[in-house]
N, C-alpha and C positions, 0 to 999 in steps of 0.2 A: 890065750894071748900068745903062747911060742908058737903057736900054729901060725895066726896071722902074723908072726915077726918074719919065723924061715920062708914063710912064703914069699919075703920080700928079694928082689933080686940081690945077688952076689952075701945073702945072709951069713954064708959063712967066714967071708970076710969079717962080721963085723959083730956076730951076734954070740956071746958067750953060753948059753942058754938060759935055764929057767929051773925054781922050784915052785914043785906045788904041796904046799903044807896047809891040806884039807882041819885035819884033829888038831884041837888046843895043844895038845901033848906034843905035838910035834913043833907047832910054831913055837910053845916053851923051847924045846930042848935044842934045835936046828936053826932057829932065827933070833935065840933074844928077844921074843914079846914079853911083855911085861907081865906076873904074874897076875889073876883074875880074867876080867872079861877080852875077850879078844874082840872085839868088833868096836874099836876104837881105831883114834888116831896114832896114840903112842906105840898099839900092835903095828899098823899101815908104816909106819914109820920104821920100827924096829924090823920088820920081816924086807924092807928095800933096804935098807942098810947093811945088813946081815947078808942078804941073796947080792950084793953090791961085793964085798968082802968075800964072801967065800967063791963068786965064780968068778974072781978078779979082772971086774967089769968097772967103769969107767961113769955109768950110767943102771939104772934100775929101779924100777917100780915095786910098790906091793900094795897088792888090794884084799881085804877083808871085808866080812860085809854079810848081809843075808838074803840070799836068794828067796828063800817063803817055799813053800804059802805060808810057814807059821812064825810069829814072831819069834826072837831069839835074845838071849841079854836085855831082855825090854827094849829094844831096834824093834821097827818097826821091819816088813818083808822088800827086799828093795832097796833096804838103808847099806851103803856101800861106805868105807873108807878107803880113798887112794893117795898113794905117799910115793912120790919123784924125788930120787936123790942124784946129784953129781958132786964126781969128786972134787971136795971144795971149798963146796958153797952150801948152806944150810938143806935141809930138806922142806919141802912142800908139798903139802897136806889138806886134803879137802873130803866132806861130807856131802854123799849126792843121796838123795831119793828118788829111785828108778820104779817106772810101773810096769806091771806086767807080771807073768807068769817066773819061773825061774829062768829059764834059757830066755826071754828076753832080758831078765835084767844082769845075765852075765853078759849079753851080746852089749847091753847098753854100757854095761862096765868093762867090757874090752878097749872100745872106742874111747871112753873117756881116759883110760888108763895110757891108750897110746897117745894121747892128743897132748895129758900130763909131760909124759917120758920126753915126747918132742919138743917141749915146749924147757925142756930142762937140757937140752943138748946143743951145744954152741955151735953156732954157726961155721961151716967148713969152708975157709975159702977155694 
């Protein structure tokens, strides 16, 4: 997802960066998810708010979720959580089912993730 962010023109104008917090242990210790399973909404939640706060950004996503082929936490391969927060206003949070192999269903969770993030970012006159 920072890839297709910088890629966007004048990005460094605007674009604070990114974390990627693969291991539980990390989303614990780095993001505030909630203890137990991560591939929830209260993690997607905690890991945008967290990654919002520490790269003192304005706007920010977090998506957890499971790629496959194997299921994970009893998630199904595919089952994504993505969580859009601005400074504000509450966060928003949704559960998708993506098909496909891995690398589709992170391409499919990119797209949805940036469509989130836009849809959380106030209009610029």
């Amino acid at each position: 997802m920072s890839a297709a962010l910088t890629a966007a023109p004048d990005a460094g104008d605007w674009y604070q960066g990114g974390i990627v917090a693969y291991r539980p242990e990390v989303k614990y210790a780095l993001l505030d998810a909630p203890s137990g399973p991560v591939v929830t909404a209260d993690t997607a939640i905690a890991m945008a708010q967290s990654a919002a706060a520490l790269l003192m950004a304005d706007c920010a996503v977090g998506l957890t979720g499971v790629g496959g082929p194997e299921p994970e936490e009893g998630e199904a391969p595919g089952t994504v959580f993505i969580a859009a927060v601005h400074r504000g206003s509450p966060p928003v949070v949704a559960r998708y089912r993506f098909d496909g192999d891995p690398v589709a269903v992170i391409e499919q969770s990119i797209l949805e993730a940036l469509r989130a993030l836009r849809a959380r970012i106030p209009e610029v006159p």
